[in-house]
C-alpha positions as CSV (number, residue, x, y, z in Angstrom):
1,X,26.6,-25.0,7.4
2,X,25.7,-21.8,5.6
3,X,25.1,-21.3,1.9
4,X,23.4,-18.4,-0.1
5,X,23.8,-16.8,-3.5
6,X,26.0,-13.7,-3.6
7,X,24.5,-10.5,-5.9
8,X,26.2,-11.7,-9.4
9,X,24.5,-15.1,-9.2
10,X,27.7,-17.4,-7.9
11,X,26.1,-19.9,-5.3
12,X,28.8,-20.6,-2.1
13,X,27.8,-22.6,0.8
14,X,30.6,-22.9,3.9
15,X,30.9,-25.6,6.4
16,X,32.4,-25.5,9.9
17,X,35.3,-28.8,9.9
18,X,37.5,-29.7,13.0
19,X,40.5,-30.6,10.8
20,X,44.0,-28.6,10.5
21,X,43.2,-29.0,6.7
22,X,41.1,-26.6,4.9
23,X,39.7,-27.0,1.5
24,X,37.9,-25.2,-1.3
25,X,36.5,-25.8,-4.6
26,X,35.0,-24.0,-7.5
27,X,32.8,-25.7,-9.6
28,X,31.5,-24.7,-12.9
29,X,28.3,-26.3,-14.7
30,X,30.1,-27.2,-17.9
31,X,31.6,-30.2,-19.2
32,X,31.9,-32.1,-22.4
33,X,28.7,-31.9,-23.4
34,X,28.3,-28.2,-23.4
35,X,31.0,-28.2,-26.1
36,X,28.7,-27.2,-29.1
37,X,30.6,-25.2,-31.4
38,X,33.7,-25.8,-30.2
39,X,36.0,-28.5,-30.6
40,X,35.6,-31.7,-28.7
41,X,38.2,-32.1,-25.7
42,X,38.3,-28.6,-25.0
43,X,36.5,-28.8,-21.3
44,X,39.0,-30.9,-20.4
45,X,41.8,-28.8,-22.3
46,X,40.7,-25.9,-20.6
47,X,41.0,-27.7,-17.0
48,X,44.4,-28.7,-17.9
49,X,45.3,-25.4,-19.3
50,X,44.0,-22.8,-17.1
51,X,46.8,-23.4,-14.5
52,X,49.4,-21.9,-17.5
53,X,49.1,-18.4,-16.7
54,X,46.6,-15.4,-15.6
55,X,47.0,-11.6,-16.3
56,X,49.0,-11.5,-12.8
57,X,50.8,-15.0,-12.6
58,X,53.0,-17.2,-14.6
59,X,52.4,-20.9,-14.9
60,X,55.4,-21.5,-12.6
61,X,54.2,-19.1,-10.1
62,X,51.5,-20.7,-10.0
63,X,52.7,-24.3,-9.6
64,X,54.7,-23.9,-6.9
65,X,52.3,-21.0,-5.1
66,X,50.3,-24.0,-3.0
67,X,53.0,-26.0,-2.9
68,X,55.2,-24.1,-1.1
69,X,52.4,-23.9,1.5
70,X,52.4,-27.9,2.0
71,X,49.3,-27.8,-0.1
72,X,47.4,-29.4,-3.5
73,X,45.7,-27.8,-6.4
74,X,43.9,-30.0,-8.9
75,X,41.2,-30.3,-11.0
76,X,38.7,-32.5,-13.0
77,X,36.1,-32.7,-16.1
78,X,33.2,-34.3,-16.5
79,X,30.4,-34.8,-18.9
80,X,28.4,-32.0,-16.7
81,X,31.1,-30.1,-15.1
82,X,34.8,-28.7,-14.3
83,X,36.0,-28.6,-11.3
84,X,38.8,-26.5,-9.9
85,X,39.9,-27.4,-6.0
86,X,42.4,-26.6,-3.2
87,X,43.7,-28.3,-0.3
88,X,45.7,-26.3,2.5
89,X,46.4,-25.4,6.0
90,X,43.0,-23.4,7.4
91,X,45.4,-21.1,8.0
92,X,46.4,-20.2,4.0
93,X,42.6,-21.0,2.8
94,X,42.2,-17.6,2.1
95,X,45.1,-17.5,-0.5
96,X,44.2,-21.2,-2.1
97,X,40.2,-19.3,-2.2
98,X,41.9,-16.2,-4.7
99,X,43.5,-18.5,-6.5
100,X,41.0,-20.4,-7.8
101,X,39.0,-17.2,-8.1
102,X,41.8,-15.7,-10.2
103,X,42.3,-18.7,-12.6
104,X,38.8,-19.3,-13.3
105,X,38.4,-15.1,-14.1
106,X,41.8,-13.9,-16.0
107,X,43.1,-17.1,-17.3
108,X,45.5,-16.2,-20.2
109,X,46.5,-19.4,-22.1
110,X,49.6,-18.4,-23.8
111,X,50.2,-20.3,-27.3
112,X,53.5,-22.3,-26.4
113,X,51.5,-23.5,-23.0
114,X,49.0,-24.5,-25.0
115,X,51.1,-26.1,-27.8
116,X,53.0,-28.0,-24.8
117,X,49.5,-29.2,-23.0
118,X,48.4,-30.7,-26.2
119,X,51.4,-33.7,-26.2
120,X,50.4,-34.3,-22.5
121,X,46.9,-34.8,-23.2
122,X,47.4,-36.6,-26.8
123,X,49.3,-38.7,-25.0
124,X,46.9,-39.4,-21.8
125,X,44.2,-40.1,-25.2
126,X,46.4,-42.8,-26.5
127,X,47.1,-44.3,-22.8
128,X,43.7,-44.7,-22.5
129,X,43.1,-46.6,-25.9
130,X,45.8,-48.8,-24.6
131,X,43.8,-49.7,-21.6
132,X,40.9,-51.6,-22.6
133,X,38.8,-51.4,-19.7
134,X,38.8,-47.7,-20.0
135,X,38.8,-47.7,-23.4
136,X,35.4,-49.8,-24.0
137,X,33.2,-48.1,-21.2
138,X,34.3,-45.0,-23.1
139,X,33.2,-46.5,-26.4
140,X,30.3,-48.1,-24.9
141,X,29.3,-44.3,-23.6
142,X,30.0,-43.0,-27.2
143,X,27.2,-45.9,-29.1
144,X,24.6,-45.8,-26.0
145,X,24.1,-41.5,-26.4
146,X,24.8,-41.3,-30.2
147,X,23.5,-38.2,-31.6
148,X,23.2,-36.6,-28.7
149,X,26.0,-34.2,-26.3
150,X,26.8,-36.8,-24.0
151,X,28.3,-39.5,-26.8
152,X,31.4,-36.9,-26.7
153,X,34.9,-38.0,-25.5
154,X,35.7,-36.1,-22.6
155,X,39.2,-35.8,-23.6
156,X,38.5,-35.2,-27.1
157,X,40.3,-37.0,-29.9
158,X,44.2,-36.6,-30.8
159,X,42.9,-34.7,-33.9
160,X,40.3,-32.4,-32.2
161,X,43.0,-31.5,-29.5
162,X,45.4,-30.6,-31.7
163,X,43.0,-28.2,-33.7
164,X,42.4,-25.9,-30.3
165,X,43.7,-22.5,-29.9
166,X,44.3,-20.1,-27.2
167,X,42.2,-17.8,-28.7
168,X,39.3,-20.8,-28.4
169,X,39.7,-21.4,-25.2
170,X,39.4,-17.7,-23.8
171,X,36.4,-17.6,-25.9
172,X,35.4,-20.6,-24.3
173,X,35.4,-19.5,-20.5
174,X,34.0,-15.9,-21.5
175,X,31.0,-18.1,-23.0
176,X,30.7,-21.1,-20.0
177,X,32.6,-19.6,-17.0
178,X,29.8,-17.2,-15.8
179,X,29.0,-17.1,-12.1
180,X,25.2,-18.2,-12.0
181,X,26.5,-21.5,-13.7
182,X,29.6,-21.6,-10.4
183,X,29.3,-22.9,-7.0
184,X,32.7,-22.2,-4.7
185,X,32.2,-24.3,-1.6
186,X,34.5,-24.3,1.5
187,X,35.0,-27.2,4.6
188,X,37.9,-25.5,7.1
189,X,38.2,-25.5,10.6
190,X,37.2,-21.5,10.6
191,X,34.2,-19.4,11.9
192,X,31.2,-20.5,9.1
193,X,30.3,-16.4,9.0
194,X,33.8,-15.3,8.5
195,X,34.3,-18.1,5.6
196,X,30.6,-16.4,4.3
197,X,31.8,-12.5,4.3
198,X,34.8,-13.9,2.9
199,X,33.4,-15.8,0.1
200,X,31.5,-12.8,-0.6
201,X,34.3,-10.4,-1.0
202,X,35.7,-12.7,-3.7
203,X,32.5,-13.0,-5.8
204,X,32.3,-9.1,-5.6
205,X,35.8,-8.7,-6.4
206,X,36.2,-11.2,-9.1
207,X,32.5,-11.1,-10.7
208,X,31.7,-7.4,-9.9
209,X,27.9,-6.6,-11.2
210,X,24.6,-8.4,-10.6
211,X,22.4,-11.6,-11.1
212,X,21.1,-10.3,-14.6
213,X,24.3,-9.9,-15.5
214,X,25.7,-12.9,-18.1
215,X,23.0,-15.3,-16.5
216,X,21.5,-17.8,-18.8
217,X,18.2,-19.9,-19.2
218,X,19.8,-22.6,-18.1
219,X,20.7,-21.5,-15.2
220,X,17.5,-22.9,-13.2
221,X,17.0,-25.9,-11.1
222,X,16.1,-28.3,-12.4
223,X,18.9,-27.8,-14.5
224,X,18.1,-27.7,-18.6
225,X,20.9,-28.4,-21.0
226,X,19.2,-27.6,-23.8
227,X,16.9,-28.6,-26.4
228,X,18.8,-32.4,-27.4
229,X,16.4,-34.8,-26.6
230,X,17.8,-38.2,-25.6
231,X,18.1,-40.4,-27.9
232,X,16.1,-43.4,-27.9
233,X,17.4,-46.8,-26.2
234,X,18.5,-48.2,-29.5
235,X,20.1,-51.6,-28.2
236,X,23.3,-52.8,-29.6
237,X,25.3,-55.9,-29.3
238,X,28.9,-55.8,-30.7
239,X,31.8,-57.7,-30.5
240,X,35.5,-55.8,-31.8
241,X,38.4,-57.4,-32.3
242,X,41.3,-55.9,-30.3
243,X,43.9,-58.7,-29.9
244,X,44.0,-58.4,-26.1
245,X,45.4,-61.1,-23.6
246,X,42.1,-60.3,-21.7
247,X,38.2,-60.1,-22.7
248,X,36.6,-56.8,-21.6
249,X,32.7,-56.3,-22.0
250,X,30.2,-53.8,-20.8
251,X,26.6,-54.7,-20.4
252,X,24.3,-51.4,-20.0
253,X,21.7,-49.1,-20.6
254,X,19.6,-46.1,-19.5
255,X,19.2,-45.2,-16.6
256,X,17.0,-42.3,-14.5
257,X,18.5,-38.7,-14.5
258,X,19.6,-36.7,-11.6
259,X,16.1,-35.2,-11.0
260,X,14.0,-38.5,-10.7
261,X,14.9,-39.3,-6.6
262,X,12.7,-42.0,-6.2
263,X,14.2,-43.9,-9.1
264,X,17.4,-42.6,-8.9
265,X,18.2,-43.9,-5.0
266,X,16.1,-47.2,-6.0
267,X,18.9,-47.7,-9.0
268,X,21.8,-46.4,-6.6
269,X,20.9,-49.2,-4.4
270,X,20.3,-51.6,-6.8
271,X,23.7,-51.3,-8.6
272,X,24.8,-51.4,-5.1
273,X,23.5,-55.0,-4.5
274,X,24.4,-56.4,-7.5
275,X,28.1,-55.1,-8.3
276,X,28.9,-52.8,-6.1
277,X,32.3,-52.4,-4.4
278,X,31.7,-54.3,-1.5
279,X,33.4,-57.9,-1.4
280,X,29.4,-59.3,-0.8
281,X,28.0,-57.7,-4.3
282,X,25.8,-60.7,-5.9
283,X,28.2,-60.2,-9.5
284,X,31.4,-59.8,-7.2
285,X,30.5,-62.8,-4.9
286,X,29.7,-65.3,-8.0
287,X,32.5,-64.1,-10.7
288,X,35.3,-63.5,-8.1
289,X,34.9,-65.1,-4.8
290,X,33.4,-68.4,-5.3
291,X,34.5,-68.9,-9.2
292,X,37.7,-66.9,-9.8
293,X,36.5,-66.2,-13.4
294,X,37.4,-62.3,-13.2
295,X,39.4,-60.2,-11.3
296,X,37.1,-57.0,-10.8
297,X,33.7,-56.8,-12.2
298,X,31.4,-54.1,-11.1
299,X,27.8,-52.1,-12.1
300,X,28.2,-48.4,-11.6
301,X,25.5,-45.5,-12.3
302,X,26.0,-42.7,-13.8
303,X,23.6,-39.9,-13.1
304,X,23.1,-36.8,-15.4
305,X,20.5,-33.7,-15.6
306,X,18.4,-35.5,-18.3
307,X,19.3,-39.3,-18.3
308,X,21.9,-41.7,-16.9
309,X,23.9,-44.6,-17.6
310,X,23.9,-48.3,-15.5
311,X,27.0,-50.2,-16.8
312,X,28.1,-53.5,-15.9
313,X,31.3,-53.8,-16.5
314,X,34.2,-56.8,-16.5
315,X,37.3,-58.1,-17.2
316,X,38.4,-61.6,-18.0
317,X,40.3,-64.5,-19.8
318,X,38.3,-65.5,-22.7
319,X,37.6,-68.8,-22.2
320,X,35.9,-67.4,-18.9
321,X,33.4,-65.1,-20.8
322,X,30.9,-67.0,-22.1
323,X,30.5,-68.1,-18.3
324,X,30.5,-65.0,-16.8
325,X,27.6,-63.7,-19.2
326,X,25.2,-66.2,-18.7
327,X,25.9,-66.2,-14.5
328,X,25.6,-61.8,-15.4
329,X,22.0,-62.5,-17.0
330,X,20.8,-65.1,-14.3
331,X,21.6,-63.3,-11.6
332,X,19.2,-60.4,-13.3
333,X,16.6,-62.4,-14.0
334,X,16.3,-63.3,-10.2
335,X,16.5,-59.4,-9.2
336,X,14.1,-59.1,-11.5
337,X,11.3,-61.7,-10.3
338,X,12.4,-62.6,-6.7
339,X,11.6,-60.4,-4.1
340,X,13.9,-59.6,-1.6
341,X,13.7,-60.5,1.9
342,X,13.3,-57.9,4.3
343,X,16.4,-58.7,6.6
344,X,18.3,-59.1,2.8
345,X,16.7,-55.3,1.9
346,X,17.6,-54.3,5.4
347,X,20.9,-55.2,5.5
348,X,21.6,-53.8,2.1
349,X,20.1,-50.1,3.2
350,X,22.4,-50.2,6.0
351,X,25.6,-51.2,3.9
352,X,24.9,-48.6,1.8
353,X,23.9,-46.0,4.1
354,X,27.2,-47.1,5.8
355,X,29.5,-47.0,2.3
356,X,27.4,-43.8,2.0
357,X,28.7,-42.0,5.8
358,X,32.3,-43.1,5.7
359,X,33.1,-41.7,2.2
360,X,31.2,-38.6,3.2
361,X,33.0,-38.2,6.5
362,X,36.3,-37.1,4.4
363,X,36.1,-33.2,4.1
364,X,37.3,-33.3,0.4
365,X,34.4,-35.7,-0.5
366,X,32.2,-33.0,1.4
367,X,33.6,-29.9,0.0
368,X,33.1,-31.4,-3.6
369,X,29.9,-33.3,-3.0
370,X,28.5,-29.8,-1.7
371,X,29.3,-28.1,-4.8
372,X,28.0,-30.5,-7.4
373,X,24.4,-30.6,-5.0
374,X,25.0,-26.8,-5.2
375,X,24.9,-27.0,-9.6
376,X,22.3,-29.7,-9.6
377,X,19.8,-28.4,-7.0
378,X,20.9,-24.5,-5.4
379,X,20.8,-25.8,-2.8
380,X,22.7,-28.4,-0.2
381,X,20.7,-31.5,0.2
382,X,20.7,-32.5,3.7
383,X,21.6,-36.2,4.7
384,X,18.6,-36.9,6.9
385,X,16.9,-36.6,3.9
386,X,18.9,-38.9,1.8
387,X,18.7,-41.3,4.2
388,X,14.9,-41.2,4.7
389,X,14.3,-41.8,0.9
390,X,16.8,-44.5,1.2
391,X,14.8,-46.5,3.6
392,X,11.3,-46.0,1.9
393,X,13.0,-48.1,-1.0
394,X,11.0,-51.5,-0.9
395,X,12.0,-54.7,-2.4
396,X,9.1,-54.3,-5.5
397,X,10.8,-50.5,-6.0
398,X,14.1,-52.6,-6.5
399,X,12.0,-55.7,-8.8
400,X,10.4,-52.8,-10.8
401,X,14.0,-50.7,-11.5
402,X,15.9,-54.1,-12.3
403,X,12.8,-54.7,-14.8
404,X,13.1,-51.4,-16.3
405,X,16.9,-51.0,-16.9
406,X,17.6,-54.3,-17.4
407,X,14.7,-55.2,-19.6
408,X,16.3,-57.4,-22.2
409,X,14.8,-55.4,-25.1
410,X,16.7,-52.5,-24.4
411,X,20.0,-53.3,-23.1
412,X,23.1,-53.4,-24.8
413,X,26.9,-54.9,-24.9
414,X,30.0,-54.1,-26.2
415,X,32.5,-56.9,-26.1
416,X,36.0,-56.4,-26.8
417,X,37.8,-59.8,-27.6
């Protein structure tokens, strides 16, 4: 693998694949909650609209450019970033590369595009409200960080979507989309120096100037996002009245951020334990497997720059919840004052550390996993060292994170009923 920083501040980093398949990404550090000022959705608007046009294509045009090759382009928004990424013969990488350069540099978001984009994503806002499970963890999201950035909706509301213009949303990637704030990562069967003097050529052709150029304070590792402060862990526990067949609830809290690795692997492999995806997970084994009481039910992290999120989250017939909350908080209580045994902790490190190899062993996973590591760090962060935090996690490092986040006095649940 080789990764640098080219002369106007974009970080790149290329890796050597033995696949047919080449892929590519550009990632951008910007996501919902770097929307101050503008109105709320538009990160993910401007994802969904940057593909309707540049100075030198049409939206059709570029549609069916990739496809026509046999290949994919997509995109996604987070809380923290937008993503732009390609999937093509090694062959046409070069092509799916300018693409991406191009779309992310001259976008030109003509109004009737834009008028049209806003039904699709009003209504992907009101599929989601009709999906309780995705529409409490949302909610849940929204109370936990209220007052801060990261309480936003990433796809905005059907009222602030409809208020966005083009002339926003070119304002909007002039402001966010500057290339000390971009990472363009690359996995392809393809010589890792010709992939660098390539990536090169694009930065100087598509960001021509230097690192002083449109570079911001933030753009430092670790990464600051401002002066919001996160709020403090104000527990709430509310129960809504939605008329559903099924009970939904989420159980969570704060969590560590991105930055704190001790803490953060310790809570990776602690949500891992206890509901991770893995038929043996302590919440999966007990509510599904030996009762029948739900039908999924798992606890996932969420890690930002600043903070992060542990959620459990579940699904069930009413009559079942009452049940399922009080085997939820027993089962905490014991990860809280039981110590695990050290055939249990090994077995867990390697089931992770196994979960952990076979996702990354996909080249889209690694092409996109280099590029957020790329944002969050400049840098790649190598496996080995992953792997050697992992299994310096002791059983009191697990006691003392299942203490802290799930401390009673801070935690909070939404209920939906």
């Amino acid at each position: 693998m080789i990764s640098g920083k080219a002369d106007c501040g974009l970080h790149y980093a290329v890796k050597k694949s033995g696949s047919a398949v080449g892929y590519c990404a550009l990632s951008v550090r910007c996501g919902t909650r770097d929307e101050a000022g503008y109105h709320n959705g538009i990160a993910h608007f401007t994802e969904h609209t940057i593909f309707k046009g540049t100075e030198h294509r049409s939206a059709s045009v570029i549609n069916g450019y990739l496809d026509r090759l046999g290949g994919e382009l997509n995109a996604f928004t987070t809380k923290e970033e937008i993503v732009f990424h390609a999937t093509v013969l090694k062959e046409d990488l070069p092509k799916a590369a300018s693409l991406l350069f191009e779309l992310v540099t001259c976008p030109t978001f003509p109004e009737h595009e834009v008028n049209t984009e806003k039904g699709v994503v009003i209504d992907e806002i009101h599929s989601y409200k009709d999906t309780p499970s995705e529409d409490i963890y949302d909610k849940f999201e929204e109370m936990l960080f209220d007052g801060h950035p990261l309480s936003g909706q990433i796809l905005g509301t059907a009222a602030s979507v409809k208020k966005i213009t083009s002339e926003e949303l070119l304002k909007f990637v002039r402001e966010k989309f500057v290339p000390c704030r971009m990472a363009f990562t690359v996995v392809a069967d393809i010589d890792e120096k010709k992939m660098e003097r390539d990536a090169l050529k694009l930065a100087a052709k598509y960001f021509p100037g230097t690192i002083a150029q449109g570079c911001l304070p933030e753009c430092t590792y670790p990464c600051s996002r401002g002066n919001h402060a996160i709020p403090a862990a104000i527990p709430f526990d509310l129960t809504l009245s939605k008329r559903n067949h099924q009970a939904n609830c989420v159980i969570g809290g704060l969590a560590p951020s991105l930055y704190q690795e001790r803490e953060r692997l310790a809570t990776v492999l602690l949500c891992n334990i206890l509901g991770g995806p893995a038929t043996n997970s302590i919440l999966n084994s007990i509510l599904r497997e030996k009762n029948g009481w739900v039908y999924g039910v798992e606890c996932g992290y969420t890690q930002f720059s600043d903070t992060g999120m542990v959620a459990i989250s579940l699904g069930c017939d009413k009559h079942n919840l009452d049940k399922c909350l009080i085997a939820i908080d027993k089962e905490i209580q014991k990860l809280q004052t039981v110590r695990f045994s050290d055939r249990k902790l090994k077995a867990a490190k390697k089931q992770m550390l196994g979960q952990l190899a076979i996702s990354g062993d996909n080249g889209e996973t690694q092409c996109l996993s280099m590029g957020k590591s790329l944002l969050a760090y400049g840098k790649i962060t190598g496996g080995k060292e992953t792997k050697a935090l992992i299994e310096a996690i002791t059983s009191e490092d697990l006691m003392e994170m299942a203490q802290k986040i799930f401390d009673k006095g801070i935690l909070s649940r939404l209920i939906y009923i």
